[in-house]
C-alpha positions in Angstrom: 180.5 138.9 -53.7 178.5 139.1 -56.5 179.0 135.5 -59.3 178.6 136.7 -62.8 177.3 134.3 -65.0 179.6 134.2 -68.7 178.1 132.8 -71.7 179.4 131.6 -75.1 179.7 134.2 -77.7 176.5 133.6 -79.9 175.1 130.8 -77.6 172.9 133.1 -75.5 172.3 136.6 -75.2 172.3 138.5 -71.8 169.7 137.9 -68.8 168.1 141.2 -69.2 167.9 141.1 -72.8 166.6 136.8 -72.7 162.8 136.0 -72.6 162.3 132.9 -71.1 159.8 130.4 -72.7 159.0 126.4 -72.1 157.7 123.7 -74.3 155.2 121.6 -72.7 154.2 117.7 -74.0 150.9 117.6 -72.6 150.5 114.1 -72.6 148.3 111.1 -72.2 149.8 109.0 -69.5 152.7 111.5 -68.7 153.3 115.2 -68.8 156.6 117.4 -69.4 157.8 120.7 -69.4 161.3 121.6 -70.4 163.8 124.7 -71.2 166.8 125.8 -73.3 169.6 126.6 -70.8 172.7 127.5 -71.8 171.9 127.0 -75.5 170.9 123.3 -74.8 167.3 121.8 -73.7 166.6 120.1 -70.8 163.5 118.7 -68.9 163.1 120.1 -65.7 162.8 118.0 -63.2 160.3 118.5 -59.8 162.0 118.8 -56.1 162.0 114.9 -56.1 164.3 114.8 -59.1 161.4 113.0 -61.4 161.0 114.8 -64.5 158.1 112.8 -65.9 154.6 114.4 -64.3 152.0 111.7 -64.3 148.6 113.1 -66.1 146.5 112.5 -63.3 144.4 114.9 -61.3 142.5 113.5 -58.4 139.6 115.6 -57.2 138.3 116.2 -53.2 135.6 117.8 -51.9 137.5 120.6 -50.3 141.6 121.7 -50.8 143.0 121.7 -54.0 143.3 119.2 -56.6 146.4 116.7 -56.3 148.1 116.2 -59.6 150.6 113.7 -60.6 152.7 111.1 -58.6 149.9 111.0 -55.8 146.8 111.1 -58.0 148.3 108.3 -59.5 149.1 106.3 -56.2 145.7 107.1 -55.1 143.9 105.9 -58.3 142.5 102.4 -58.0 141.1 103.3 -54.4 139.6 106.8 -55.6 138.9 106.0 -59.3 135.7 108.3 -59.6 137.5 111.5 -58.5 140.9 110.7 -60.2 140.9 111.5 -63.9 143.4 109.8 -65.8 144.5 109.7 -69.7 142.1 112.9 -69.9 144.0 113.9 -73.3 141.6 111.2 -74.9 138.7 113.3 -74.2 140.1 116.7 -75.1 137.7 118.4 -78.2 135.4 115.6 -78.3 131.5 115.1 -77.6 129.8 113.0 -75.5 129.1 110.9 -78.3 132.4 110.7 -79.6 133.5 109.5 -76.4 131.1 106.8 -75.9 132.2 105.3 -79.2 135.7 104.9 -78.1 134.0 101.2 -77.4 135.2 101.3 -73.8 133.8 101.3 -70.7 135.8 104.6 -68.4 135.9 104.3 -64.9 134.5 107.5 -64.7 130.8 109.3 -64.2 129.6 111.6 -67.1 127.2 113.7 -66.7 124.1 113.2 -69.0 122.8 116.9 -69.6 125.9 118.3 -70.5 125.7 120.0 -73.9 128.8 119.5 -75.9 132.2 118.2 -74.4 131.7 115.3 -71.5 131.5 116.9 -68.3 132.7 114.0 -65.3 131.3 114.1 -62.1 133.5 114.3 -59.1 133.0 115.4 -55.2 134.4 118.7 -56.1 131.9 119.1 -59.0 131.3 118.5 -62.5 134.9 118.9 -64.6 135.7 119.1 -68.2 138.5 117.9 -69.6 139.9 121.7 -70.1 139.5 121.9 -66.9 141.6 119.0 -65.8 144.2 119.5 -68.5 144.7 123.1 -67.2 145.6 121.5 -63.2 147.8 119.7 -65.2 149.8 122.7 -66.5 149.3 125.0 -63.9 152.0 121.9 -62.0 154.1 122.1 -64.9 153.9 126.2 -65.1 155.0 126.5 -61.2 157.9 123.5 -61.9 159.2 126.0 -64.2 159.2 128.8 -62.3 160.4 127.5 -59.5 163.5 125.8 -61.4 163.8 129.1 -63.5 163.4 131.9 -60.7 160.7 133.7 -62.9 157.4 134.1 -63.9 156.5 131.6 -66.5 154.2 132.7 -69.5 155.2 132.0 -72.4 155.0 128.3 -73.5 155.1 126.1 -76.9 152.7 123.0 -76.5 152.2 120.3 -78.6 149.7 118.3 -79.4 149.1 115.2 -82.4 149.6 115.6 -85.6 145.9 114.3 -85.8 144.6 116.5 -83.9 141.5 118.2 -84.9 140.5 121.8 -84.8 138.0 121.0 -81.8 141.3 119.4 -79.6 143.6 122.0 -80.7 141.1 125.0 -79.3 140.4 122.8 -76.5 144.5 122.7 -75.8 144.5 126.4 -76.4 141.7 126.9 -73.8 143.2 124.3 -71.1 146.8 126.7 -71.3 144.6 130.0 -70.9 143.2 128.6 -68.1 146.5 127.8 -66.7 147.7 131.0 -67.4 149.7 130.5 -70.3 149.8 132.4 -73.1 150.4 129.7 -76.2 153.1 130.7 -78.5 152.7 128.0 -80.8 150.8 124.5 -81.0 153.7 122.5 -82.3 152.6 119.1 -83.9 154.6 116.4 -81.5 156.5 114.6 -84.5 157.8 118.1 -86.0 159.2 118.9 -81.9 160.6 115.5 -82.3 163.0 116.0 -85.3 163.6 119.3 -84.2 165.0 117.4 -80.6 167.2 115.2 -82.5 168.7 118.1 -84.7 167.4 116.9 -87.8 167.2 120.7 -89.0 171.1 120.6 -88.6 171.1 118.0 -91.9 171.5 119.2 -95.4 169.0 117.2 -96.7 166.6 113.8 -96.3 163.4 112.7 -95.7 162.7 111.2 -92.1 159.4 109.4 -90.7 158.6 110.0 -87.6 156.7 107.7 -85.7 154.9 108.7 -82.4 152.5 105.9 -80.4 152.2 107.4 -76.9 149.5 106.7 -74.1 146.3 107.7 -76.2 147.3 108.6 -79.8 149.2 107.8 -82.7 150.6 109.8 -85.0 153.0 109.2 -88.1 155.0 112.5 -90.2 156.5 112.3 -93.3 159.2 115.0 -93.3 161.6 116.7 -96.1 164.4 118.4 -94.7 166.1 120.8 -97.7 168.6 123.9 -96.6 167.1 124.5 -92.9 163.6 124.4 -94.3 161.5 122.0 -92.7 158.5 120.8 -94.9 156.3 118.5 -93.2 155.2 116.6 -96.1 152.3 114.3 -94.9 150.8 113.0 -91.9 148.2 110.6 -90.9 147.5 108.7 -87.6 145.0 107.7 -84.9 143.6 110.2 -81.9 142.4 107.4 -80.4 145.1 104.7 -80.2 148.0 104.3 -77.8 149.7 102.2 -75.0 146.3 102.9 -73.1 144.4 100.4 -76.0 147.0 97.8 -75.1 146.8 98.1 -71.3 142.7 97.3 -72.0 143.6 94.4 -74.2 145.7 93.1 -71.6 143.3 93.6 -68.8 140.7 91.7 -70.6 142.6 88.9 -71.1 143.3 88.7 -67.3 139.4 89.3 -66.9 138.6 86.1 -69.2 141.3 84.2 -67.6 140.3 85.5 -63.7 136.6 84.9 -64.4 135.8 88.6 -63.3 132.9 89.9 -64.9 132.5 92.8 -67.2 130.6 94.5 -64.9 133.3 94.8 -62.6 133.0 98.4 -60.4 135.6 101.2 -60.7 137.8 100.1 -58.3 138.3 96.6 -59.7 138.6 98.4 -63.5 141.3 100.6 -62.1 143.0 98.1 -60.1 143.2 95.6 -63.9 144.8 98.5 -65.9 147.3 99.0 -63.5 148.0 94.8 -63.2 148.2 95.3 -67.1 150.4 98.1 -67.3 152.8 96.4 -65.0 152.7 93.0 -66.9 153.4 95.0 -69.8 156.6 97.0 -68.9 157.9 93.7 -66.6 157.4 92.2 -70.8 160.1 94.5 -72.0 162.9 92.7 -70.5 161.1 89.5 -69.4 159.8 86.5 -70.9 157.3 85.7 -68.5 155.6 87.3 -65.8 153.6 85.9 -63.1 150.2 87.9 -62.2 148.6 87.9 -58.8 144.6 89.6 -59.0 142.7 90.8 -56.6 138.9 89.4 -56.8 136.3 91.1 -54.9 134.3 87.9 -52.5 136.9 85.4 -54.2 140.4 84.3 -53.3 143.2 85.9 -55.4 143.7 84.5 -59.3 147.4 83.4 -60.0 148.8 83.0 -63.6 151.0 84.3 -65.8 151.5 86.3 -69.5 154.3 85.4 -71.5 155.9 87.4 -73.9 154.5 85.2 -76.7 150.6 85.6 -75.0 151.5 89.6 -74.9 152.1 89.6 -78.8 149.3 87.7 -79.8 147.4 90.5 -77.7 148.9 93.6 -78.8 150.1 93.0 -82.6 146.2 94.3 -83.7 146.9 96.9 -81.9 150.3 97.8 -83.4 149.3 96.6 -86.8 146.4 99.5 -87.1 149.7 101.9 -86.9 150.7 100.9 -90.0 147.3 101.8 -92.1 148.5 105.5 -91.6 152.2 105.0 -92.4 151.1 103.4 -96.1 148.3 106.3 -96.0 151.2 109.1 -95.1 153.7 107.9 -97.8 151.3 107.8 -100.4 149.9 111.5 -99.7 153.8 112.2 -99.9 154.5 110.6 -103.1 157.3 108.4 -101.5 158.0 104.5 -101.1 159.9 103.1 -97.7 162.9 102.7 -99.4 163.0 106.7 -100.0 163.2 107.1 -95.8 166.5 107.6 -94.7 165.4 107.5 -91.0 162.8 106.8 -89.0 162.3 108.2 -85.7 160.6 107.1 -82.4 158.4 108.8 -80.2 156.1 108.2 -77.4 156.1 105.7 -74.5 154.6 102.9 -75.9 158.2 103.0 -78.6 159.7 101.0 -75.6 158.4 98.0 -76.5 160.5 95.6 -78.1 157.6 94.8 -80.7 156.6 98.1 -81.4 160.5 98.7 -82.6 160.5 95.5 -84.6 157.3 96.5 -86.4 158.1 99.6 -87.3 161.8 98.6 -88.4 160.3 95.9 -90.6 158.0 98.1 -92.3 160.9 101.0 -93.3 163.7 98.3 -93.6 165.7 100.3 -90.9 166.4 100.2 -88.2 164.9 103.4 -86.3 166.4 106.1 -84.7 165.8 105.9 -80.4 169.0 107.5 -78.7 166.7 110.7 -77.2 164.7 109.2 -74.7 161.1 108.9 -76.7 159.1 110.1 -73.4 161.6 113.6 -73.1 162.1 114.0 -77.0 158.8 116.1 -77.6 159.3 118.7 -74.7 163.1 118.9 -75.7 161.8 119.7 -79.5 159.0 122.3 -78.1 161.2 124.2 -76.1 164.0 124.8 -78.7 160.8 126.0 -81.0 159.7 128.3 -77.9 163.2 129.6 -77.4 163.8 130.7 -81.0 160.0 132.0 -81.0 160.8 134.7 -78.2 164.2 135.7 -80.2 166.7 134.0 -78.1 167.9 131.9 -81.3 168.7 134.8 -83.8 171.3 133.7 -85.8 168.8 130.3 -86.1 167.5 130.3 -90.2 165.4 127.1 -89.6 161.4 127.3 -91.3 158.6 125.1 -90.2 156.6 124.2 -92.9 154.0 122.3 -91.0 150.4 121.1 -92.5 146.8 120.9 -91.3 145.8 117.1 -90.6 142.2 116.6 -92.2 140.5 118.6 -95.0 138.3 121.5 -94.1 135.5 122.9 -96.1 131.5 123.5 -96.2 128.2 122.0 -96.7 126.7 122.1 -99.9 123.4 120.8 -101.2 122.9 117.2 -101.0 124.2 117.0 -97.5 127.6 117.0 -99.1 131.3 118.2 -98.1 133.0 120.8 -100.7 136.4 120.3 -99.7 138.5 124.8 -99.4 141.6 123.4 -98.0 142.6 119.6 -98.8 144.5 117.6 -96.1 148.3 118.0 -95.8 148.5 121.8 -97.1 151.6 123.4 -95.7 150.4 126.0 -93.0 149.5 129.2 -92.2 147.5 129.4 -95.8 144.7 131.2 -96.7 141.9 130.1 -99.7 138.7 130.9 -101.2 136.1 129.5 -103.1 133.0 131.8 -104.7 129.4 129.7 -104.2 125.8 130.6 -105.5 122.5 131.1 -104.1 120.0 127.5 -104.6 117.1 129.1 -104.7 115.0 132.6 -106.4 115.4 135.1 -104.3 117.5 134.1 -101.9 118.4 136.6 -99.4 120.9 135.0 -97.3 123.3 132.2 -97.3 123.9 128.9 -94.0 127.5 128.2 -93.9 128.4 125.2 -92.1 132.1 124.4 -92.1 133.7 120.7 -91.4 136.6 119.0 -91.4 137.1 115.5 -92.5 137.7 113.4 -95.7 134.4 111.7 -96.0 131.9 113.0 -98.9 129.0 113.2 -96.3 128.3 116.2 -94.3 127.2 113.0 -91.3 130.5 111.1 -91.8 132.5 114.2 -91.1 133.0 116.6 -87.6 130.8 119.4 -87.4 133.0 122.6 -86.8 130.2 125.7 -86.9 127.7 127.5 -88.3 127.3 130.8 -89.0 125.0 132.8 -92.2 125.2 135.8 -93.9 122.7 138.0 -94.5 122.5 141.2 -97.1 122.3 139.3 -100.4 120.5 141.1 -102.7 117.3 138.9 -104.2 118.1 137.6 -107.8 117.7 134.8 -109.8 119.0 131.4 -107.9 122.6 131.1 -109.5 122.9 134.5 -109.9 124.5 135.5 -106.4 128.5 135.4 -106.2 129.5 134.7 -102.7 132.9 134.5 -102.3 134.1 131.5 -98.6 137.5 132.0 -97.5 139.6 129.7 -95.1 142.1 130.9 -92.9 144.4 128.5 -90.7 146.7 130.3 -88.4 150.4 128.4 -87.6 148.8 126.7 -84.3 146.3 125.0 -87.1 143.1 126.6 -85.9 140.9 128.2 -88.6 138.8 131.4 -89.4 136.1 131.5 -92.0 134.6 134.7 -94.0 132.0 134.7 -96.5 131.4 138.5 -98.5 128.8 138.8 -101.2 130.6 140.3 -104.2 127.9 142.9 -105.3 127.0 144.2 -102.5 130.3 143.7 -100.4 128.1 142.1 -97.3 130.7 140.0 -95.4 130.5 137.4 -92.3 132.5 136.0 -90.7 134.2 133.3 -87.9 136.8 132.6 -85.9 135.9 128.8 -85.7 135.2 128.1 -82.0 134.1 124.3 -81.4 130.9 123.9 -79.3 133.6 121.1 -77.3 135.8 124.2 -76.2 134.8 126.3 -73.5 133.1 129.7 -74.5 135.1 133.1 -73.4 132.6 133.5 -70.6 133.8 130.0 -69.4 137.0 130.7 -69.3 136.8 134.2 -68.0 134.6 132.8 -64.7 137.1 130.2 -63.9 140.2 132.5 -64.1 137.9 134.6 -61.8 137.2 131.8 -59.7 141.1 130.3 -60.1 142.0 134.2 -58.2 139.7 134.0 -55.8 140.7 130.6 -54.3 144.3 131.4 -54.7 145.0 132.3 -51.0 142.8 129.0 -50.0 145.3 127.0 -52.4 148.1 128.3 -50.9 147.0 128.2 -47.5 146.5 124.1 -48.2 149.6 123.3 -50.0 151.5 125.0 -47.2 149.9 122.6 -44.8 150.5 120.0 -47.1 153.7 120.2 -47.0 153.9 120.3 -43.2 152.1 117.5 -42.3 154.1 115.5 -45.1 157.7 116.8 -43.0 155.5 116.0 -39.6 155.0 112.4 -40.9 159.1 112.1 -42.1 159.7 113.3 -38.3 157.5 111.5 -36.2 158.6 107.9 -38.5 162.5 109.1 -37.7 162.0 109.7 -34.1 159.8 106.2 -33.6 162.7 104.4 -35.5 165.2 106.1 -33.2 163.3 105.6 -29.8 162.6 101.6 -30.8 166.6 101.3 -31.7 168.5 102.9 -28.7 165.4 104.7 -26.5 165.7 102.0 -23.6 169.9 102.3 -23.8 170.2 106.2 -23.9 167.1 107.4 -22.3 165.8 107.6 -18.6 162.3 107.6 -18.3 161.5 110.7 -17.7 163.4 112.0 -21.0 161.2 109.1 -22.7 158.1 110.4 -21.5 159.1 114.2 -22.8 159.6 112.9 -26.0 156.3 111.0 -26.0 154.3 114.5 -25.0 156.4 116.1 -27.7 155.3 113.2 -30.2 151.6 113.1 -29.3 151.7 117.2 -29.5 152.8 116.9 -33.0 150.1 114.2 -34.3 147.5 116.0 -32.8 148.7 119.5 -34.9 149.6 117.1 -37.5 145.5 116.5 -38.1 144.7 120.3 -37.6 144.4 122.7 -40.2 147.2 125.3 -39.3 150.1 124.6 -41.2 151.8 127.3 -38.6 150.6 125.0 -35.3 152.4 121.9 -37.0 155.8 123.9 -37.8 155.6 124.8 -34.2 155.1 121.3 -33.0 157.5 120.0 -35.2 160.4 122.5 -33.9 159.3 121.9 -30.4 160.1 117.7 -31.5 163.3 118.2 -32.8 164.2 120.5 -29.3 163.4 117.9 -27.1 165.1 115.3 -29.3 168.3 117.1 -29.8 170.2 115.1 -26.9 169.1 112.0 -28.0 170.5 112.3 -31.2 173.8 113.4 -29.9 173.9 110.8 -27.9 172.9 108.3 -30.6 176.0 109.6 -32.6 178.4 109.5 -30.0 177.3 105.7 -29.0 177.6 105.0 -33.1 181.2 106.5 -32.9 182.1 104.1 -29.6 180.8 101.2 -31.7 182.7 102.2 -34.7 186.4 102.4 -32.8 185.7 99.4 -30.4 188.2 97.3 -31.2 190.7 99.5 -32.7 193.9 101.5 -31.2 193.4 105.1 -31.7 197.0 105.2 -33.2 195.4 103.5 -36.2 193.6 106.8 -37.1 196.7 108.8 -37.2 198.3 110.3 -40.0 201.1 107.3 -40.0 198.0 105.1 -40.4 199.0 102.2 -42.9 196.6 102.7 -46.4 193.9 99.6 -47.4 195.1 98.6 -50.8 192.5 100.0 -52.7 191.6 97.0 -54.7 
């Protein structure tokens, strides 16, 4: 019989004529991917039932990478092949990433040009690289959940953002496989989530401090057009920041060194992290580190202590909220609601902060780690059609200015922070010098005045001007910014009509080629990959048997078994560990079936010795139908 599945009229067209899409929140401390089923998102959830995917990808030297709950377990012991909070170095340099003031438990390697590259046992890996085992988890969740191919995905990223970390996110997805319908800034996905499109009008704030950035939109909401008005924030500022403050308190207190090693690092963020949740409900908590040649330091944080530590912290979020409402023209008083986003929003004094500065109490009934991936995938579910009778417009903005080098060593601002996106402007320039028969174009992004204060984007020249008096020459720059926020630049000489041009590709992305040779690479290991997570997942069913059939034997081996049927079940067991250590996932299975055959007896013994113990005691009338009922208090 063949179940037909009925929708509501207008809610969602039919199966054959429905494109499937996801949003993604590619995180810094977790990951999500979620759906619109049924006209309503949802998170979808792995085949433990947890929907939040730690970002945390933990490298051998043979197998595929393990991502998530595991990598995580695995990361204080393992810290130099498990890359956590990776979003941090997404579209930045070497440089940049050294003056993030911290010391990463992590190896860099020193010759590599560009983006950090971090040495594991499986080789050196970017962070595209390690953001794309990231979604490739998230990718095969959804299919799995959705019985189809996924493809088609809307991923956000900061506000902040710069052009460097959106390409980077772009080239992380292709590498995953997914084709990007949309870079949705996270505090736009977040009113869209809590249906703030559905309001006549307002203007909302919303306020977004997750694991490694921070991020504040101002938002007008007029008629189903959504006009992101201004926003400003921090790309490197988050929960993690407060984790390290707390862990070098503990350090002061513990007398550990600052040259602790990786493991002891590792072992102190995740103390802090754990101090600082416990701190959410608690007033105190007691702390119990580990010190390598010493006995273990005892103390404690209060909730007071835990203020005094992370009110800097939270305070620096509040620069960018004046900054945002001043771009926007707007006072607190002209908010009508403020909404929170991000992990770090679960902390009591994060709320209060950001309450006291509106006057208002914010708005927190979505879950603040779901709301982004619930906002991206209604925005990827009207993007493939699915939402026709939908008349909402994004209006969303670039975060930082973008224009060229002039003479000087100065920044000529095309496109000014906070213009409303896609746009496209141009600017006409002159030649310096007699003569002059071609033109540098370096374009940045930043608000500084100085070409060194602000982030180098590329170069590019173009030839073909004719020679004529310096001033003469009219070359005419033009900026492009598509919807996802990443830019194109063409210069043309007006006389002449020579043209250049660029599709602005940071030196911190990966190049074509790149990307093209680990897609190669990704195909030709596939079977390899497969082949391990299929034994993976029978040695992990091995271990769940073997600890069942121990428990049983210790309980009621000596009572229900002879010897000989114990020493059957002990070949059986000793058969199984041994395949158990193999590498053929098929030679486990096997050795696991033959287990559960020569256990079968026990177990219905076991059950018919539990039903004895349950009726001793007890007439067998008193299980008839005439039984009297228990009063059902």
């Amino acid at each position: 019989m063949t179940l037909l599945q009925i929708s509501e009229p207008g809610r969602a067209p039919a199966a054959s004529a429905r494109r499937i899409a996801v949003g993604i929140d590619l995180g810094t401390t977790n990951s999500l991917v979620a759906c619109v089923r049924d006209g309503f998102p949802a998170t979808i959830p792995d085949e433990q039932g947890r929907h939040l995917l730690p970002s945390v990808v933990r490298y051998a030297a043979a197998g595929a990478p393990v991502v998530g709950d595991d990598a995580l377990a695995a990361a204080h012991e393992d810290p130099l092949n498990t890359i956590a909070s990776v979003k941090r170095l997404m579209g930045r340099g070497l440089e940049d990433v050294r003056r993030l003031g911290r010391s990463l438990p992590y190896e860099f390697s020193p010759d590599a040009p560009g983006m950090p590259r971090i040495r594991t046992v499986a080789g050196e890996r970017s962070p595209v690289e390690v953001s794309a085992e990231i979604l490739k988890i998230l990718k095969q969740r959804a299919g799995r959940a959705l019985g189809a191919d996924i493809s088609d995905a809307v991923i956000t990223v900061p506000a902040y953002f710069d052009d460097a970390q959106r390409q980077a996110t772009k080239d992380a997805a292709r590498l995953a496989g997914l084709n990007v319908l949309r870079l949705l800034n996270e505090p736009t996905a977040a009113a869209l989530a809590y249906g703030l499109d559905k309001n006549p009008e307002g203007v909302y704030a919303v306020y977004d401090l997750g694991g490694g950035t921070f991020d504040i939109s101002i938002l007008r909401l007029n008629r189903g057009v959504f006009e992101v008005m201004a926003t400003a924030g921090d790309s490197a500022l988050g929960g993690d920041d407060m984790d390290h403050a707390i862990a070098e308190w503990i350090m002061r207190r513990a007398g550990i060194s600052d040259d602790a090693d990786h493991r002891q690092l590792r072992r102190l963020l995740r103390d802090a992290r754990a101090a600082k949740e416990a701190l959410t409900a608690a007033e105190r908590v007691d702390l119990m580190i580990e010190r390598p040649g010493q006995a273990p330091w005892q103390g404690e944080l209060t909730r007071r202590q835990l203020h005094d530590l992370v009110d800097p912290l939270i305070e620096k979020t509040l620069a960018p909220c004046r900054r945002a409402l001043r771009d926007a023209g707007i006072g607190p008083a002209d908010v009508h609601g403020v909404v929170l986003v991000g992990g770090a929003t679960r902390m009591p004094r994060v709320r209060a902060k950001a309450a006291a500065f509106f006057a208002r109490a914010p708005l927190a009934d979505i879950d603040p780690d779901q709301v982004v991936a619930l906002g991206a995938a209604l925005q990827a579910d009207m993007l493939v059609g699915n939402r026709r009778d939908d008349d909402m417009l994004l209006l969303d903005v670039i975060p930082l200015s973008l224009g060229i080098e002039v003479m000087g060593g100065l920044v000529e601002k095309i496109i000014p922070r906070n213009t409303t996106i896609p746009t496209a402007r141009a600017q006409d320039f002159t030649t310096f010098k007699d003569g002059q028969t071609a033109l540098a174009i370096h374009v940045l992004q930043g608000e500084r005045e100085l070409v060194s204060d602000c982030r180098s984007l590329a170069r590019f020249e173009l030839r073909g001007i004719p020679p004529m008096a310096a001033g003469a020459a009219r070359v005419r720059v033009g900026f492009q910014v598509d919807a996802d926020g990443l830019l194109s630049v063409a210069a043309r000489e007006l006389a002449t009509g020579a043209e250049s041009h660029i599709a602005v590709k940071p030196s911190y992305g990966l190049t074509d080629g790149e990307i093209e040779r680990m897609l190669r690479d990704s195909m030709a290991h596939a079977g390899a990959d497969e082949q391990t997570r299929r034994l993976r997942g029978a040695q992990v069913e091995a271990d769940r048997l073997v600890a069942a059939v121990t428990s049983a034997l210790a309980a009621d081996g000596a009572a229900l078994l002879d010897a000989g049927e114990r020493a059957a079940i002990a070949a059986r067991l000793e058969e199984l560990g041994r395949a158990r250590n193999g590498a053929d996932a098929r030679a486990v299975k096997r050795a696991a079936e033959a287990l559960e055959q020569a256990t079968r007896e026990f177990a219905a013994r076991r059950m018919d010795a539990g039903i004895r113990r349950a009726l001793a005691g007890h007439r067998p009338e008193e299980f008839g139908p005439d039984a009297p009922k228990g009063s059902g208090g």
